[in-house]
C-alpha positions as CSV (number, residue, x, y, z in Angstrom):
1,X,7.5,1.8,-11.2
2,X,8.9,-0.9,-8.4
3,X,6.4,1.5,-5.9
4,X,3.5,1.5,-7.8
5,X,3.6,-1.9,-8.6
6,X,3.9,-3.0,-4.8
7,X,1.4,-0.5,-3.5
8,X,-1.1,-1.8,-6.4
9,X,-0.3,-5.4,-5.2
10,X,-1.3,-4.9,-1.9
11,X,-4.8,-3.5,-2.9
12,X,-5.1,-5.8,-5.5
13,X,-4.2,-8.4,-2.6
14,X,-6.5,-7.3,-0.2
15,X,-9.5,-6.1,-2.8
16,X,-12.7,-8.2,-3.4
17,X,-12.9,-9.8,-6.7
18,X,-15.2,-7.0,-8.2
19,X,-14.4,-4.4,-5.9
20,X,-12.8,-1.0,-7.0
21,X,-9.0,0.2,-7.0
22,X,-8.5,3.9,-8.0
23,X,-5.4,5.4,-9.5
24,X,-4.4,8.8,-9.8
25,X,-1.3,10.5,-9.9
26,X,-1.3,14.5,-9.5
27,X,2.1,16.6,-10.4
28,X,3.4,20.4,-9.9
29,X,6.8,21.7,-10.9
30,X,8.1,20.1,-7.3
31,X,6.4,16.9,-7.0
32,X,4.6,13.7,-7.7
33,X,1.8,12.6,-6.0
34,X,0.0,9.4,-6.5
35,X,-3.1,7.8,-4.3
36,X,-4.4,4.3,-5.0
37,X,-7.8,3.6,-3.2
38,X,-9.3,0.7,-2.8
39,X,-12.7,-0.5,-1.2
40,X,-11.1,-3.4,0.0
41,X,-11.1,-4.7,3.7
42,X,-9.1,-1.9,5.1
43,X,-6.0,-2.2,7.7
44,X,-6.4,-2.4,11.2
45,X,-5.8,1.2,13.0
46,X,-3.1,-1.0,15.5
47,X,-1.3,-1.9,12.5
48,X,-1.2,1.6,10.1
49,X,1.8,2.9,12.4
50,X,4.3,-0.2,11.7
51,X,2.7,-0.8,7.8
52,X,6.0,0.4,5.8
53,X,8.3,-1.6,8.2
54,X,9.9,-5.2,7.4
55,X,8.1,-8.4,7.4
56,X,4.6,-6.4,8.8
57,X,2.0,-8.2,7.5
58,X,-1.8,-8.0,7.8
59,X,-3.9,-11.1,8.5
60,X,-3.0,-14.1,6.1
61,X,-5.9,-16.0,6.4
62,X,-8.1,-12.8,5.0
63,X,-5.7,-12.6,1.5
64,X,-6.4,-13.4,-1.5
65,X,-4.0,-14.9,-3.9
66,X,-0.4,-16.0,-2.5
67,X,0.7,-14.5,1.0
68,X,3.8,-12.3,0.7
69,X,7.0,-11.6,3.0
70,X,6.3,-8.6,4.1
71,X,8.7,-6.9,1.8
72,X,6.9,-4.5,-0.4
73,X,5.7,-1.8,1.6
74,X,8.9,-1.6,3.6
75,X,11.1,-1.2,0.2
76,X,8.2,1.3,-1.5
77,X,9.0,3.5,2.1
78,X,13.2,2.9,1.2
79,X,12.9,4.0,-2.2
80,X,10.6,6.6,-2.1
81,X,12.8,8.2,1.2
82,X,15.9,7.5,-1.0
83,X,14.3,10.3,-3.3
84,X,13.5,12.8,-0.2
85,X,9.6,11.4,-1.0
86,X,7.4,10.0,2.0
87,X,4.6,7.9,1.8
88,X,1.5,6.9,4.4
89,X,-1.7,5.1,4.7
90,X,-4.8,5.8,6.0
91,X,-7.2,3.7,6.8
92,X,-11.2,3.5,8.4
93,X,-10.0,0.4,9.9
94,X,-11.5,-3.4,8.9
């Protein structure tokens, strides 16, 4: 629950007021999947490589809301690796 909530943060974060955040989560016998996409303003392609590490950040000035520490995605990468998981991002850049 702690990664979905902090993944679903940062798009809320980062989303429009009246944009659109989609959820879905996909399982087999072997794994989960879920992808949450967002038509917000996207991440910047020099930034997708460092996203899950600590205190990475996008630009501040272009949140909405209350900035964070940078936090969130690096523990979502931690826990999910903790449970032989992986996670990514993707991105057509902002």
């Amino acid at each position: 629950m702690q990664v979905v909530g902090n993944v679903l943060a940062n798009a809320i974060r980062y989303t429009p007021e009246g944009g659109k955040i989609i959820v879905s989560l996909h399982s087999d016998d072997a794994s989960v999947t879920v992808n949450i996409v967002d038509d917000g303003i996207g991440i910047a392609r020099d930034l997708l490589p460092y996203l899950f590490e600590l205190y990475v950040q996008a630009d501040p000035t272009s949140r909405r809301g209350t900035s964070g520490l940078g936090l969130g995605l690096a523990l979502v990468k931690s826990l999910i690796e903790a449970h032989d998981g992986s996670v990514n991002a993707a991105s057509e850049g902002d």
